[in-house]
N, C-alpha and C positions, 0 to 999 in steps of 0.2 A: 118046725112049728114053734117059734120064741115066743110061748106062752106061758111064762114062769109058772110054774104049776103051786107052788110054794113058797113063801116067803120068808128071810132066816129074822126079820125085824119082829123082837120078843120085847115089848117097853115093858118096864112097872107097873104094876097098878096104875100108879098116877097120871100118867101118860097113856092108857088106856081110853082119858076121857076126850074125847074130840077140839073140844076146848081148852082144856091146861095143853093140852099136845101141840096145838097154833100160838097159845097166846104165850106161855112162860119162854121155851127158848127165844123168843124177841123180846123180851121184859128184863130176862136173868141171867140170859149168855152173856159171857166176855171170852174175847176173845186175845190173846196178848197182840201187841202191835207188829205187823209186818213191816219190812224194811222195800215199801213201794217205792216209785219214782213215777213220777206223772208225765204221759207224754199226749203231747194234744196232735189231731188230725185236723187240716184243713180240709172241708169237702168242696166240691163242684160247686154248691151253690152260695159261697163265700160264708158257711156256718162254719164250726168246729164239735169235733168230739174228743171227750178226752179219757185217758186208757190210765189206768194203775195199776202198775207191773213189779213182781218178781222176776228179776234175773239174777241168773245165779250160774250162768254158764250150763245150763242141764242142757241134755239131747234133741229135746224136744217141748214143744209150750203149749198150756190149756187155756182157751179162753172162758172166761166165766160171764154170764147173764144174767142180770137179776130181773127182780121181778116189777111191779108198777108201784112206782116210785121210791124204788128203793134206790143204790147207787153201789159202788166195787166196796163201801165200807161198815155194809149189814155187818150183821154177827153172820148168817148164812154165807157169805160170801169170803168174810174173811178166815170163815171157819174151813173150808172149801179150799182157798189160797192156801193158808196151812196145810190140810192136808195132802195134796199134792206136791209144794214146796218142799218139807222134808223127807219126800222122795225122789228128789232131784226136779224136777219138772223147773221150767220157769212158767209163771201164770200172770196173765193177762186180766184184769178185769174192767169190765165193756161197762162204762158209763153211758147211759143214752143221754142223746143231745136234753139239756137242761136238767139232768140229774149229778152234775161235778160239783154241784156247789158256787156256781157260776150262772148266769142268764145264756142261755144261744140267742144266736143273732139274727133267728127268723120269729115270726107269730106263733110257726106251727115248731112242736116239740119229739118226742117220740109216739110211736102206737108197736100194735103188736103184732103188726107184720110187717115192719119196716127193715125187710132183708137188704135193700141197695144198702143200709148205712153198715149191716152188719158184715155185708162181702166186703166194702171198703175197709172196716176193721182187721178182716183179718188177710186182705191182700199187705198191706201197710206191717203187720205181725211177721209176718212167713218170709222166713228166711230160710235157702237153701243147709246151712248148719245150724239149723232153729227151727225146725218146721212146726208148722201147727197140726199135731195130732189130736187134738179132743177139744170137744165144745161139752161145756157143762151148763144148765140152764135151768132155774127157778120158775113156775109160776109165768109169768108171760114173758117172762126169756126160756123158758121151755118151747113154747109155743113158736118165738121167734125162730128159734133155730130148727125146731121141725117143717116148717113153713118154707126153710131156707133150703134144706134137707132134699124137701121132694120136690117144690114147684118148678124147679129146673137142676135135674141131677147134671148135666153136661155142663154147668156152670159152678158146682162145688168146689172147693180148692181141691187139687188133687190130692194133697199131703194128706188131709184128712182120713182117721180112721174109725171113729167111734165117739160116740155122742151120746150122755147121757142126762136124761132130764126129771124133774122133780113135779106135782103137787103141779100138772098140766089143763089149765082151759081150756082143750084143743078144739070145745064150742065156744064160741065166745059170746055167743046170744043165748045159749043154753046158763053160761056160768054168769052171766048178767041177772035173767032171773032168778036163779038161784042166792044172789047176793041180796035180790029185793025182797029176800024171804024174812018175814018178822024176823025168825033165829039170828039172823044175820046182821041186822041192825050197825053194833057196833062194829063190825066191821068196815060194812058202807058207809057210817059216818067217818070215821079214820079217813079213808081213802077221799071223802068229797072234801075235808076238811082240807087236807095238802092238796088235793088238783085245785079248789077253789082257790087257796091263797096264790100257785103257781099261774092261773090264769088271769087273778088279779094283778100281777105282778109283771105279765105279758101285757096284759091291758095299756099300763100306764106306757111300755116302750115302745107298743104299734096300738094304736088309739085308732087306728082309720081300718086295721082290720079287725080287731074284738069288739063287740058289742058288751061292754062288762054287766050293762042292764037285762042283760039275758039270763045272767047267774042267780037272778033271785027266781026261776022257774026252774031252779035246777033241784030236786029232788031223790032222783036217782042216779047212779050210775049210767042208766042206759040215759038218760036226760043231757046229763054232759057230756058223752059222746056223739048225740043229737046234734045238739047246740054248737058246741066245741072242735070235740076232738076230728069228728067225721070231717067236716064242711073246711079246716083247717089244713087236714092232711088229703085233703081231694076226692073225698068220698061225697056219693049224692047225701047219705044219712047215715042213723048208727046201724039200722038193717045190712045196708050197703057195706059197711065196715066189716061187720060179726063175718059176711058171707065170702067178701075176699080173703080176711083176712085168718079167720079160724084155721087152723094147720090138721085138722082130721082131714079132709075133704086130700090132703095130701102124703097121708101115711102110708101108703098103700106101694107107692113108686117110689121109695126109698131103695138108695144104691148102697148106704153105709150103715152101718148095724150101728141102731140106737136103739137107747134103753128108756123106758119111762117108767116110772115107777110113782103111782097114786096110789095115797091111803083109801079105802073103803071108807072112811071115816071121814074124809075129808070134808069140810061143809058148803063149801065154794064148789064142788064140783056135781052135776048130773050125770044121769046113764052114758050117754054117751062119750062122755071124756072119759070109759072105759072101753073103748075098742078091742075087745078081745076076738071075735072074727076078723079084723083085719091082723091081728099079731098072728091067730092059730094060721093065716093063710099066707103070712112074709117070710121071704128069709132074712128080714135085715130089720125089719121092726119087731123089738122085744118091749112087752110090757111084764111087769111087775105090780101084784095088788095087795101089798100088806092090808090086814083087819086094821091097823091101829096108824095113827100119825098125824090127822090131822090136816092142815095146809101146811107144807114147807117145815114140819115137825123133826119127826123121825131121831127122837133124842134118846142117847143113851148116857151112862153114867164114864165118868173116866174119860174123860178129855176129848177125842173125834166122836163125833157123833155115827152112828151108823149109816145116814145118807155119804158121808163123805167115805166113808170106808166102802161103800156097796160101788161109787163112782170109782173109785179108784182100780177096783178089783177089778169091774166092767172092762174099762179103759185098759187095763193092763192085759187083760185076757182078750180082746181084739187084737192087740198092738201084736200079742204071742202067734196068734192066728193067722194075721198077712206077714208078719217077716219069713225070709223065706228060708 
């Protein structure tokens, strides 16, 4: 029954409060520079994705996910590279289509079930003297790779051994409301502020499929997913989206022991992005509920943060468990 019954994440005081916890380590982190190299994928439908990698000759590679609209070079992400890095790993981190710093070369961009592009990443990765043992995932790269996880276990990479994710939406209609909660304000404006300019941006390159006259009804999150994101990546609406796409509905049929670990405190998420019947009743889905951290938080003093030390340990204590 992988239902952490305890958490070892002890923050400060200061970090204690739901908000310094989200907002300062993206404000105040740095993180020193990794020696990535950029390698781009062509996909099937003549777009691209492109990957920022650690190699370094290690055993085996982590792929990392970030969250919505973020890209491989957060402070969370590089922080994460790091620490796997100077444990030998080499690490991957998974840009979604039009988060490189670059346009893609369709209308539509990423969402947060967009596992086809995430199998191609790491088909394109896995290498018989490189395998990919671990997916590490933020926020709706958590989501992603749990969604990847269960909806079809016979189609996983085989090398895969464990997977641990952070500060998870695994409703996504639930954490949509949530986002439209007066508290949340600043948050939601951030987030429509970059999708807005990213759509207006898509607008000027496919003008015959954006309607940009649409953006001025956009309001909330769930609005731009209405509008936008749904009708773009082939869903009827944003209903339609939340229901395919939300990765609870698939925790349950996981083959590969994954870890999720949400703050209690977090303020993006509702009850049920804390699945504890489904962990107390899996053998391969473990949740984790620190009191304190915030969204995508979990800061400690002294250089790695404890998210990345809790992934690592996860990740190393499976890898111990299938070798044989």
């Amino acid at each position: 029954m992988p239902l952490v019954s305890s958490s070892t994440y002890q923050p400060s005081r200061l970090f204690r409060n739901a908000q310094v916890a989200t907002t300062l380590p993206t404000l105040l982190r740095r993180v020193p520079a990794l020696p990535l190299q950029r390698k781009r994928i062509t996909t099937s439908d003549g777009d691209f994705i492109d990957l920022d990698c650690l190699w370094q000759d290690g055993p085996a590679t982590v792929v990392l996910c970030h969250g919505l609209e973020g890209n491989a070079h957060r402070q969370y992400m590089t922080g994460m590279a790091r620490a796997f890095g100077r444990r030998g790993w080499n690490v991957v981190g998974y840009n979604y289509r039009g988060c490189s710093g670059e346009p893609n070369h369709k209308p539509y961009c990423y969402h947060s079930g967009a596992t086809d592009d995430l199998r191609l990443v790491l088909r394109c990765v896995d290498r018989a003297d490189n395998p990919v043992r671990a997916l590490v995932g933020f926020s709706l790269g958590g989501n992603l790779i749990l969604k990847y996880l269960g909806e079809d276990t016979q189609a996983v990479l085989p090398s895969l051994r464990a997977a641990v994710t952070f500060s998870v939406p695994v409703n996504l209609a639930e954490t949509t409301d949530m986002m439209a909660r007066k508290e949340n304000w600043i948050y939601s404006r951030r987030f429509l502020k970059k999708l807005s300019a990213k759509i207006t941006a898509k607008a000027e390159l496919f003008p015959r499929d954006i309607d940009l006259s649409l953006l001025s009804q956009v309001k909330s999150l769930e609005n731009f997913d209405n509008l936008f994101t749904a009708p773009l990546s082939g869903f009827a609406d944003a209903a339609d989206y939340y229901r395919q796409c939300s990765a609870l509905q698939f925790l349950s049929a996981l083959k590969i022991p994954a870890l999720l670990v949400s703050a209690m405190d977090d303020p993006f998420l509702g009850p049920t992005c804390y699945p504890r019947d489904i962990a107390r009743a899996s053998e391969f889905f473990h949740l984790e509920i620190p009191q304190h951290g915030g969204h995508v938080g979990f800061r400690q003093a002294g250089g790695e943060y404890w998210s990345e030390r809790r992934a690592v340990e996860f990740v190393e204590q499976q890898l111990a468990i299938s070798s044989p």
